[in-house]
ROLUM-984499 format. One record per residue: x, y, z negated of N, C-alpha, C in turn. Coordinates in steps of 0.001 Angstrom, whole numbers, always signed. Example, Ala and Ser with C-alpha at 12.3 -4.5 7.8 and 13.67 -1.06 7.14 Angstrom:
BEGIN
SITE    n_xx    n_yy    n_zz   ca_xx   ca_yy   ca_zz    c_xx    c_yy    c_zz
SITE  +13190   -5690   -7800  +12300   -4500   -7800  +13200   -3300   -7800
SITE  +12850   -2250   -7080  +13670   -1060   -7140  +12900     +30   -7870
# end
This chain:
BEGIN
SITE    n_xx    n_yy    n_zz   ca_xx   ca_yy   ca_zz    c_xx    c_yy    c_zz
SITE    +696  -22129  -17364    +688  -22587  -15977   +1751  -21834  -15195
SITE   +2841  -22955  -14858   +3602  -22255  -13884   +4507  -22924  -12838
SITE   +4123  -22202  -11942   +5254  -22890  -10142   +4496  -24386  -10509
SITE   +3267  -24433  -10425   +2364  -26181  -10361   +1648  -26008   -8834
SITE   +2378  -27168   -8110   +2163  -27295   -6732    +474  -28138   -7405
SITE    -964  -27273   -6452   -1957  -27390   -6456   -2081  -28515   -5766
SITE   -2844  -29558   -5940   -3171  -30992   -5545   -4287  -30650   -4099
SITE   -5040  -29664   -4641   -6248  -29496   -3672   -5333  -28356   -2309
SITE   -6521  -29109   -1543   -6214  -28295     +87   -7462  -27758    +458
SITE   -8456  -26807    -147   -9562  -25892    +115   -8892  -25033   +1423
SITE   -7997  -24906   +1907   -8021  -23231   +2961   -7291  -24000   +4268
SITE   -7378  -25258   +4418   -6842  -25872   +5880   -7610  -24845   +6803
SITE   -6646  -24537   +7387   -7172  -23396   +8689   -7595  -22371   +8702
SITE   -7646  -21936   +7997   -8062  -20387   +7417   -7446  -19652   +7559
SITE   -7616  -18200   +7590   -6330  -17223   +7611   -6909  -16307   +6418
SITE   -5769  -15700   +5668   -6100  -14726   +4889   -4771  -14079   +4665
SITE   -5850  -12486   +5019   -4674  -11028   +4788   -4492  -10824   +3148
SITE   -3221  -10679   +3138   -2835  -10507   +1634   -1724   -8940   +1752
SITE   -2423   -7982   +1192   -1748   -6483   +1448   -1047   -6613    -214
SITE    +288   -6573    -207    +780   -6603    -699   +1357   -7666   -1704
SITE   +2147   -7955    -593   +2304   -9509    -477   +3961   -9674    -948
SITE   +4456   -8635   -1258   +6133   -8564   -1293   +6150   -9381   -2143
SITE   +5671   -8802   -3961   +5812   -8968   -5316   +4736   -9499   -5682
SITE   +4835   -9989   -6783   +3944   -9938   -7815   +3167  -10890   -7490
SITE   +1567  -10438   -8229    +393  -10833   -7539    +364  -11343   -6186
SITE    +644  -10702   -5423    +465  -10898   -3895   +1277  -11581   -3799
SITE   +2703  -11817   -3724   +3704  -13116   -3615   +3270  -14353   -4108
SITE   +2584  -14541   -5500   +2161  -15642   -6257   +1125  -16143   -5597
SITE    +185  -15508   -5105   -1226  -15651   -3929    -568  -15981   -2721
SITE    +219  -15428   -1932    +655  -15983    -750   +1188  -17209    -794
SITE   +1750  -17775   -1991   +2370  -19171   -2433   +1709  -19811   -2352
SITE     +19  -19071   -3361    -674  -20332   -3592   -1809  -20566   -2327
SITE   -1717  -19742   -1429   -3005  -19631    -696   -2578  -21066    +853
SITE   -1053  -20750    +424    -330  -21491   +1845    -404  -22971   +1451
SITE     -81  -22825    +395    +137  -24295    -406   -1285  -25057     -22
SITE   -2600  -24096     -93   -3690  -24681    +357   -3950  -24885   +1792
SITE   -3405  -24551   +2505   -3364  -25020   +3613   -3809  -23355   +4384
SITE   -3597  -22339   +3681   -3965  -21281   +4910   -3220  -20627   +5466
SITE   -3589  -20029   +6589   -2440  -19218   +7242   -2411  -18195   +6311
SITE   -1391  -17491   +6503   -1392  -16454   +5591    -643  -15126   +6397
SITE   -1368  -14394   +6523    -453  -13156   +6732    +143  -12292   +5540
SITE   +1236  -11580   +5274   +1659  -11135   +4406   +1946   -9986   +5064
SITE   +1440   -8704   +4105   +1318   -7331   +4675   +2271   -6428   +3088
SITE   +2824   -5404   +3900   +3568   -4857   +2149   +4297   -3627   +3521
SITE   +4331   -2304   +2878   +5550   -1666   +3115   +6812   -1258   +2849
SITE   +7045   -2736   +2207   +8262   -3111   +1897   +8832   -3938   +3081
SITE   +9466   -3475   +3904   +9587   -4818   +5248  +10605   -5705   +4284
SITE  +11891   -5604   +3592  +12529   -6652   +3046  +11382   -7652   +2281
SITE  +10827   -7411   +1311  +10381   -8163    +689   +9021   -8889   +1608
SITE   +8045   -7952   +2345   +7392   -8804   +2984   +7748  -10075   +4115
SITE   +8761   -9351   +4540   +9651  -10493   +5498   +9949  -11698   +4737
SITE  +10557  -11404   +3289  +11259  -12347   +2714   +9918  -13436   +2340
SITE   +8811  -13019   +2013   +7306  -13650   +1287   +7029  -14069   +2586
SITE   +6504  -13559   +3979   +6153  -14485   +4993   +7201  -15421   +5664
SITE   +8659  -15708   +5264   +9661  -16739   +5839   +9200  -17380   +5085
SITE   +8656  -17240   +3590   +9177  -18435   +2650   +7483  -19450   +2757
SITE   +6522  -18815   +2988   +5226  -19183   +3319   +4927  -19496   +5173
SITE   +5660  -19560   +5485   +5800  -19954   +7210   +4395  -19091   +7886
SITE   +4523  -17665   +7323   +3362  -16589   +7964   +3805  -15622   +8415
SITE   +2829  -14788   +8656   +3317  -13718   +9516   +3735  -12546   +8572
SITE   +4706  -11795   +9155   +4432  -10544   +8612   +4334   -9457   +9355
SITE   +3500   -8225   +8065   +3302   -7115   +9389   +3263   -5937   +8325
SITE   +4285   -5515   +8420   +4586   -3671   +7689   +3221   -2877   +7910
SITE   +2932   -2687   +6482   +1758   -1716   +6738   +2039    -349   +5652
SITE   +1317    +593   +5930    +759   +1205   +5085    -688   +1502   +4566
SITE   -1059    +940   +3468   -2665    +439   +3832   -3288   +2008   +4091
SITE   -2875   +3064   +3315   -3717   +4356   +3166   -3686   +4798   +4826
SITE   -3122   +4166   +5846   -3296   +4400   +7056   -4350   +3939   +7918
SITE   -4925   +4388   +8182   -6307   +3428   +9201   -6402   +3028  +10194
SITE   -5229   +3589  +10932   -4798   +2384  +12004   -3912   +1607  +12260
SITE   -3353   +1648  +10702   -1956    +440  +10702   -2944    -568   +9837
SITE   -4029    -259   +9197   -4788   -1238   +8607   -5413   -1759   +9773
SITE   -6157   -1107  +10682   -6544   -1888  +11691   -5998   -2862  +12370
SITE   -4674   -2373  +12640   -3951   -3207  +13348   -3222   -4484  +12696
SITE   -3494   -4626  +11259   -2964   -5575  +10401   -3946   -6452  +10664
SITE   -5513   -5935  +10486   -6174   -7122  +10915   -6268   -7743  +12308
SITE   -6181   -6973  +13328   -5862   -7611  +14926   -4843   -7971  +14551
SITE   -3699   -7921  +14006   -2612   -8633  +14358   -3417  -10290  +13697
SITE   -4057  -10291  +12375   -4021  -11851  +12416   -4905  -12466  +13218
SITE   -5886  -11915  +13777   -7014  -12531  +14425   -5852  -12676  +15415
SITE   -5478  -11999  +15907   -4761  -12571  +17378   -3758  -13476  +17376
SITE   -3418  -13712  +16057   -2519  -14890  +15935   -2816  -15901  +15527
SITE   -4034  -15734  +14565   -4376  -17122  +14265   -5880  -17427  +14811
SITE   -6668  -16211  +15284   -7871  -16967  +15394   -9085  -16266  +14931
SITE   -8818  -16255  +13852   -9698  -15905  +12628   -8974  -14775  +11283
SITE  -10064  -14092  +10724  -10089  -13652   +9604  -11075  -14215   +8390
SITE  -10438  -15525   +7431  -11020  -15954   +6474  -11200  -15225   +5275
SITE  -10330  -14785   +5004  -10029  -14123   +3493   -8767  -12769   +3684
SITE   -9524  -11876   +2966   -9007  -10517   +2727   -8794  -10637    +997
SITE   -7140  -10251    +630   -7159  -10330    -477   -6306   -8783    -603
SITE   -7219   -7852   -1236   -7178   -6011    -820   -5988   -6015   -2215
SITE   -5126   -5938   -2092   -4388   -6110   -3542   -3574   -5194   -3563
SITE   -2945   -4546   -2841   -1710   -3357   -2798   -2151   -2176   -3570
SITE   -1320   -1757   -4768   -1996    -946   -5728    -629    -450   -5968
SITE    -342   +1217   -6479    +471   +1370   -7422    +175   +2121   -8932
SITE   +1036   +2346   -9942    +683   +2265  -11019   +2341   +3648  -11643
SITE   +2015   +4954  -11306   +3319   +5542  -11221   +3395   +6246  -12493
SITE   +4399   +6286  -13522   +4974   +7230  -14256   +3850   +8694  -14383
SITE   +3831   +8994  -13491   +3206  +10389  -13457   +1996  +10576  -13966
SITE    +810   +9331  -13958    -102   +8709  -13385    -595   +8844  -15377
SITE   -1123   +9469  -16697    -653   +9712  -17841   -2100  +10065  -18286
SITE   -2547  +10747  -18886   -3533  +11565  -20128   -4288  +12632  -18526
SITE   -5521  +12595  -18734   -5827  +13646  -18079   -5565  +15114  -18369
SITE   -4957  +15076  -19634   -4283  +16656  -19387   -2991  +16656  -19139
SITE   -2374  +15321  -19113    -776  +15958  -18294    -934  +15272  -16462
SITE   -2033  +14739  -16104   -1706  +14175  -15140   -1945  +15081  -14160
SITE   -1167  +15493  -12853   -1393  +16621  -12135   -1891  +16093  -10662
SITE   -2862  +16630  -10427   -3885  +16633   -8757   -3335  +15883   -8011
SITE   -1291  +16233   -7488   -1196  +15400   -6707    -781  +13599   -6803
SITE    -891  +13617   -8369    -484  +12341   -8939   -1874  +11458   -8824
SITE   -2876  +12063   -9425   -4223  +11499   -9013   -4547  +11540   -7524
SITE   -3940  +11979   -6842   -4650  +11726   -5176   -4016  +11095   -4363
SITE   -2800  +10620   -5149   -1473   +9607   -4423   -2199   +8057   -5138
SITE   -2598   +8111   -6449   -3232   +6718   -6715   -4327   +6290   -6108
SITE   -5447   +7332   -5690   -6477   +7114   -5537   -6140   +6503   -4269
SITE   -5493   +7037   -3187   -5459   +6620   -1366   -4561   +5707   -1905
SITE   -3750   +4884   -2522   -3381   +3511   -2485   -4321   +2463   -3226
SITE   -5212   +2533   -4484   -5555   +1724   -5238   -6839   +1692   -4527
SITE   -7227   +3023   -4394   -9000   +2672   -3820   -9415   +2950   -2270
SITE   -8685   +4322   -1386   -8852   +4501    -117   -8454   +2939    +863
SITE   -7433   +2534    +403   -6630   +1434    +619   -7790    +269    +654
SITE   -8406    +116    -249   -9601   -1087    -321  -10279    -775    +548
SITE  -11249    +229    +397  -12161    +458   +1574  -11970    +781   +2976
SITE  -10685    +964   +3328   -9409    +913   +4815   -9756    -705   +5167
SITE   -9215   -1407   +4347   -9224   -3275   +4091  -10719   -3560   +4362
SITE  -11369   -3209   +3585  -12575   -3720   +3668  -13602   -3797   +5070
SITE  -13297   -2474   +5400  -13561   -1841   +6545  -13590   -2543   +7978
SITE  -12338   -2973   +8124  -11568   -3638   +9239  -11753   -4637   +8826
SITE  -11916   -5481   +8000  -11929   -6928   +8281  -13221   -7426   +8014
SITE  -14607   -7024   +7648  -15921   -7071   +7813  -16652   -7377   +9117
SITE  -15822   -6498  +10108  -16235   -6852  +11593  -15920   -8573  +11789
SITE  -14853   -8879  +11669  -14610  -10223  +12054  -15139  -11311  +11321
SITE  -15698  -10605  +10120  -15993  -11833   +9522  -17975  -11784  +10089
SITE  -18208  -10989  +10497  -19412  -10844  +10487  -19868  -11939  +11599
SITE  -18619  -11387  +12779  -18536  -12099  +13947  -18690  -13529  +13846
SITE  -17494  -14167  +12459  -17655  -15411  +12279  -18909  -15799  +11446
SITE  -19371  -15601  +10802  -20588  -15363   +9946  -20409  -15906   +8981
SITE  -18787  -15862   +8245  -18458  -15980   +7040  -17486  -15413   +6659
SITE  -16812  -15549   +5475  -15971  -14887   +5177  -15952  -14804   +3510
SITE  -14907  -14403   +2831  -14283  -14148   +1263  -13566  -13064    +905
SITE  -13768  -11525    +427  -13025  -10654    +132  -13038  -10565   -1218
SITE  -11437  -10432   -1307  -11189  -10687   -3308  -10484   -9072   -2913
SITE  -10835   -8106   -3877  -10064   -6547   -4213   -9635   -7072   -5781
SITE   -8375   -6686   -5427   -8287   -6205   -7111   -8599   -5159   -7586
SITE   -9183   -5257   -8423   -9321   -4372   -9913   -9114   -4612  -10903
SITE   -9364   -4407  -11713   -8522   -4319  -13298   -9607   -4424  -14740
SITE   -8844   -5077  -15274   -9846   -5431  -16445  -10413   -3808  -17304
SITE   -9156   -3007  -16984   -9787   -1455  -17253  -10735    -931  -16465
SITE  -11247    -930  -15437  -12379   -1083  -14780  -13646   -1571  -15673
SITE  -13010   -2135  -16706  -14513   -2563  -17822  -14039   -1719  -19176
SITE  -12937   -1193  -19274  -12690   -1079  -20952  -12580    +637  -20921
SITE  -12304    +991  -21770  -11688   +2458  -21804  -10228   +2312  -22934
SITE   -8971   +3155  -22533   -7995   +2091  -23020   -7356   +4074  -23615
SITE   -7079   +4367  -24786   -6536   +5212  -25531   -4824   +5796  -25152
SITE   -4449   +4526  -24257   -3308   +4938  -23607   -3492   +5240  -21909
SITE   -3735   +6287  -21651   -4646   +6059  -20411   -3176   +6186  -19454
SITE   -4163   +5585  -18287   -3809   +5841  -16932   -5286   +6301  -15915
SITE   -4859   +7956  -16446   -6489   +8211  -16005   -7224   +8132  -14501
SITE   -5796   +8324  -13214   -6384   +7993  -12246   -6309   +6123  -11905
SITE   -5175   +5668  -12529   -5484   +4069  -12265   -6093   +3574  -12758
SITE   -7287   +3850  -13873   -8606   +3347  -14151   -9509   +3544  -13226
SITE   -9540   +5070  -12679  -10485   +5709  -12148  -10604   +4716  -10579
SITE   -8997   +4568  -10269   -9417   +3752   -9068   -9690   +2470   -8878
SITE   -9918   +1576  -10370   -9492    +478  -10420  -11406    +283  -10597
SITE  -12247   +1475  -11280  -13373   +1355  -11614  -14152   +1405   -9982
SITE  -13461   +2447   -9506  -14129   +2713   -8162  -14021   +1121   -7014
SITE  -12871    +389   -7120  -13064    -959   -6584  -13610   -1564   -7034
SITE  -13901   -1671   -8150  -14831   -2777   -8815  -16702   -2207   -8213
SITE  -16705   -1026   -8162  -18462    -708   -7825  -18053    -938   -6378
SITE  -17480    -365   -5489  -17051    -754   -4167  -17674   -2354   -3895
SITE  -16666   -2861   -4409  -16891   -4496   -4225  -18521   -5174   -4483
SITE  -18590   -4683   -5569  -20541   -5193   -6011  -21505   -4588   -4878
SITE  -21255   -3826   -4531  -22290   -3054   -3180  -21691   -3821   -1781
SITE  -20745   -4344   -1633  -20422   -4860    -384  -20848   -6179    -650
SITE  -20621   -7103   -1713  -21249   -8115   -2205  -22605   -7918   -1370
SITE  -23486   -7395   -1937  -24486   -7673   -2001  -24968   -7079    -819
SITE  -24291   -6473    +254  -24595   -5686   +1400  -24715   -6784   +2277
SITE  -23696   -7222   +2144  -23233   -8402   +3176  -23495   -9847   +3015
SITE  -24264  -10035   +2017  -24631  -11366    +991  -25506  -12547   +2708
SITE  -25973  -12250   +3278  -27043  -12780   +4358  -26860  -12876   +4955
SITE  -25277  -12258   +5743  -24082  -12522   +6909  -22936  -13567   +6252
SITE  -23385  -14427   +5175  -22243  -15323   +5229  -20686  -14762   +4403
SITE  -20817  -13193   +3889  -19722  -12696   +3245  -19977  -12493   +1664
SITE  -19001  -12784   +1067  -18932  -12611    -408  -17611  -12037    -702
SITE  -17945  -10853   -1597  -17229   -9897   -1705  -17036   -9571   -3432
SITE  -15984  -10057   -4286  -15660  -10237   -5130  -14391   -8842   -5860
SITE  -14599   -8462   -6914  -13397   -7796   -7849  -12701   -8956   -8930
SITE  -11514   -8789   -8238  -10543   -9779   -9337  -10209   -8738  -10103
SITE  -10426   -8460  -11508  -10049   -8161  -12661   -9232   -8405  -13417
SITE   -7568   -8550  -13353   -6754   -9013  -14245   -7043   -8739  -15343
SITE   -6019   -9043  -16441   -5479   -7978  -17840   -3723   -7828  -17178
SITE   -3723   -7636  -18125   -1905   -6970  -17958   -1322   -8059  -17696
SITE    -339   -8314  -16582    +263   -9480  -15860   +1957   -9272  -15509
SITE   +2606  -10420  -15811   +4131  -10482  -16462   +4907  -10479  -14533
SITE   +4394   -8704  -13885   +4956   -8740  -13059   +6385   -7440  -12622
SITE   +7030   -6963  -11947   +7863   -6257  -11421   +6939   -4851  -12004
SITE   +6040   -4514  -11316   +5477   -3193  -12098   +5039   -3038  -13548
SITE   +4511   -4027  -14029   +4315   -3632  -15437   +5735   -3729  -16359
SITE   +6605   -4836  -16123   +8009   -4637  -16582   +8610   -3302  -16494
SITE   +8246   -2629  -15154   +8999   -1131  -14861   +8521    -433  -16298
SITE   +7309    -624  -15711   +6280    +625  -16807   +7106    +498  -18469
SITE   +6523    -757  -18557   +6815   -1200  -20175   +8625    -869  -20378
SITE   +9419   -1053  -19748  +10348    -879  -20280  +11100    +797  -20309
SITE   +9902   +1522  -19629  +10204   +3139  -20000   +9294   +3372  -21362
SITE   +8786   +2213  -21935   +7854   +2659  -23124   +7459   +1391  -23926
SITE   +8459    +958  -24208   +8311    -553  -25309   +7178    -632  -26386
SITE   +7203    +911  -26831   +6290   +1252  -27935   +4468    +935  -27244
SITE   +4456   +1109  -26126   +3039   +1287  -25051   +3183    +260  -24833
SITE   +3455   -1154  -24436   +3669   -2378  -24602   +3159   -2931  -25223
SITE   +4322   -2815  -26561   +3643   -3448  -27753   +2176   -3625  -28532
SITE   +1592   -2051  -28223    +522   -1476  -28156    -423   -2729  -27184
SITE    -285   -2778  -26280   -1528   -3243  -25479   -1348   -5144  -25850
SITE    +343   -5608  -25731    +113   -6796  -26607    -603   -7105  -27576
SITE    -728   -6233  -28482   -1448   -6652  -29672   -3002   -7588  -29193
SITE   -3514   -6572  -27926   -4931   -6802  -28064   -5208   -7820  -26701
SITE   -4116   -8425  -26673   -4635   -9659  -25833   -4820  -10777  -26829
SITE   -6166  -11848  -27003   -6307  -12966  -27574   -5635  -13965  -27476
SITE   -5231  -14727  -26400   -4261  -15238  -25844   -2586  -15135  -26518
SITE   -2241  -13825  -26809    -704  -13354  -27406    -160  -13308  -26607
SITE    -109  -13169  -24729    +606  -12876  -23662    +235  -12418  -22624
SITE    +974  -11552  -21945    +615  -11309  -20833    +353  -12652  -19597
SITE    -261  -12396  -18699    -756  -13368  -17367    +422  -14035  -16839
SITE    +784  -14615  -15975   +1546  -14730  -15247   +1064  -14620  -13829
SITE   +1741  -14396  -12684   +1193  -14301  -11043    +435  -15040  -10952
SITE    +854  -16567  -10967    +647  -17686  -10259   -1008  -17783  -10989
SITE   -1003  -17807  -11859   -2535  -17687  -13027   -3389  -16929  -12350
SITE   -2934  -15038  -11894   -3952  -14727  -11328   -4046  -15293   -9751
SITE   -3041  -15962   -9088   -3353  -16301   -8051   -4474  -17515   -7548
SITE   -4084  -18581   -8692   -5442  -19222   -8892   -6518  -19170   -8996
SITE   -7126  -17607   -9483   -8248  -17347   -9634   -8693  -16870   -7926
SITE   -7402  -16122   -7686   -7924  -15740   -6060   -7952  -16867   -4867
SITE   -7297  -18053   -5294   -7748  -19626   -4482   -8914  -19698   -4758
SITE   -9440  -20066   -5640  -10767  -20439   -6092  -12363  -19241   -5474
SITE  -11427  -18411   -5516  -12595  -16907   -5123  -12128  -17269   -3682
SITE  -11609  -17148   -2860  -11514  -17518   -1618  -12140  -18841    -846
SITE  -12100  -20093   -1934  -12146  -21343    -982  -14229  -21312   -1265
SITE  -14606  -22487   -1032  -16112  -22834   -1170  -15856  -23484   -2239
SITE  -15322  -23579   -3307  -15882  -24021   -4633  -16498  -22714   -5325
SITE  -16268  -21445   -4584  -16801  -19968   -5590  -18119  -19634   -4608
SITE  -18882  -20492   -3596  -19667  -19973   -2679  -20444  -19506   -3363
SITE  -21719  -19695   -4479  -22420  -18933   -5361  -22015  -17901   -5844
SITE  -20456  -17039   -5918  -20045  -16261   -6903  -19928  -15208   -5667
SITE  -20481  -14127   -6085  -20294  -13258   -5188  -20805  -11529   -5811
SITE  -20314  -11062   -5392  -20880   -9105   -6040  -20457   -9209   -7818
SITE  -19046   -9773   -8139  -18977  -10389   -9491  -17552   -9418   -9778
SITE  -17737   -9363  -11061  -16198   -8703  -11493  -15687  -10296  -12143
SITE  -14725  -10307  -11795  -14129  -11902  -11755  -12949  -11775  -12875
SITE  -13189  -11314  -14468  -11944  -11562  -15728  -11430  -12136  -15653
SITE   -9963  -12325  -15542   -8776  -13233  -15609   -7696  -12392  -16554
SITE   -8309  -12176  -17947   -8075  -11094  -18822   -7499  -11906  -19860
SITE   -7166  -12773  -20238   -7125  -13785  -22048   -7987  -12974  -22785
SITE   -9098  -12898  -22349   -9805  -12754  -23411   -9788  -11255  -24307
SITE   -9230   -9938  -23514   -9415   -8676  -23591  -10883   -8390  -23631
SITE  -11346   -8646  -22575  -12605   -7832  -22645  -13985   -8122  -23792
SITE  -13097   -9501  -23755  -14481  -10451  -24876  -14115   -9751  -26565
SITE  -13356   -9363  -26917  -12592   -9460  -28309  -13042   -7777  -28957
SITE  -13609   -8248  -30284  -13495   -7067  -31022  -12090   -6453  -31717
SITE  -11857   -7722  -32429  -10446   -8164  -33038  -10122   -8938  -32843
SITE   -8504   -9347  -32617   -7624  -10408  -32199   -7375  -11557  -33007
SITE   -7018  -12085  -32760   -6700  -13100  -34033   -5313  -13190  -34837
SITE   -5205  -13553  -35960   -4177  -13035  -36420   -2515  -14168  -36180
# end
């Protein structure tokens, strides 16, 4: 599946914050979320690239830094005040750094730089845009997390599991906190996805690559647009039953003892 203009229009009028919206994931979601008809704000502290993702999606943009709590605040007033509403929070801005290794080479300040982007960052997001949805008495929050969030993986990334596990319990307790106000609060779970950061990664370590290829069922990594579909679907009312859920969009990682040959 790829660059397939979606037939359905689930998000006419809607707005949804997408933090990290430059690249990747978040670019492929801002494509697909507009295509459905929603407003879209596009948030990244990248101003080139977020600028470039909200011209090309006719949305807003607004420079953030999510680990900040009142530039997150103000990301969400900025869309309510522009569009209205806060429909959908899609908490996605994560990084994934070099440093980031084995818990015996990984050092304090490498783990406390992942943690305030992958997980402080969610619950910043989460935080601020709960009020408005409460107000409206609905609402859809998709966090990413990571299919390592379910696995334990021999090539570690010991704090980007750690924060990827901590969004995933995050998300199931807000699920179910907020289940009776009309909010559903979901963990999107990739597997490894054919974007700008994992290319970085993989191509300082072809050998660590190859390695984690093996054990996808499928024989490939994701593409954006693939996981962005899953976050249309978790956003619109065809997922209204699905809620406090770790949401696999893995090929079939998590299911597999052995691969196929």
């Amino acid at each position: 599946m790829t660059d397939q203009t979606p037939v359905c229009r689930r998000l006419v009028g809607r707005t949804a914050v997408i933090t990290g919206a430059g690249s990747g994931i978040g670019l492929a979601t801002a494509r697909r979320l507009a295509s459905e008809g929603a407003n879209v704000v596009c948030a990244d502290i990248d101003e080139t690239a977020g600028k470039a993702a909200a011209a090309e999606v006719g949305g807003l943009f607004v420079k953030v830094n999510v680990t900040d709590p009142d530039e997150v605040e103000a990301l969400f007033k900025a869309a309510f005040d522009t569009y209205g509403s806060v429909d959908i929070a899609f908490n996605n801005a994560g990084i994934s750094p070099p440093d980031d290794d084995s818990i015996l080479t990984t050092g304090l300040d490498a783990w406390k730089r992942v943690q305030e982007v992958n997980l402080t960052s969610v619950y910043l997001c989460c935080k601020a845009a709960l009020p408005y949805m409460q107000r409206q008495g609905k609402g859809s929050i998709i966090n990413t997390a990571s299919f390592v969030a379910r696995m334990g993986a021999a090539t570690s990334q010991i704090s980007y599991t750690a924060s990827k596990g901590g969004v995933l319990a995050m998300s199931r307790e807000l699920g179910v906190q907020f289940a009776r106000e009309g909010i559903r609060v979901n963990a999107l779970c990739p597997g490894p996805v054919n974007t700008p950061l994992l290319k970085e990664l993989f191509a300082k370590d072809p050998e660590r690559a190859a390695r984690r290829l093996v054990h996808v069922p499928v024989g490939r990594f994701a593409e954006p647009d693939e996981i962005a579909a899953a976050v249309a679907f978790l956003a619109s009312d065809d997922s209204s039953f699905v809620n406090a859920a770790d949401f696999l969009v893995d090929g079939g990682i998590a299911g597999a003892y052995v691969t196929p040959l």
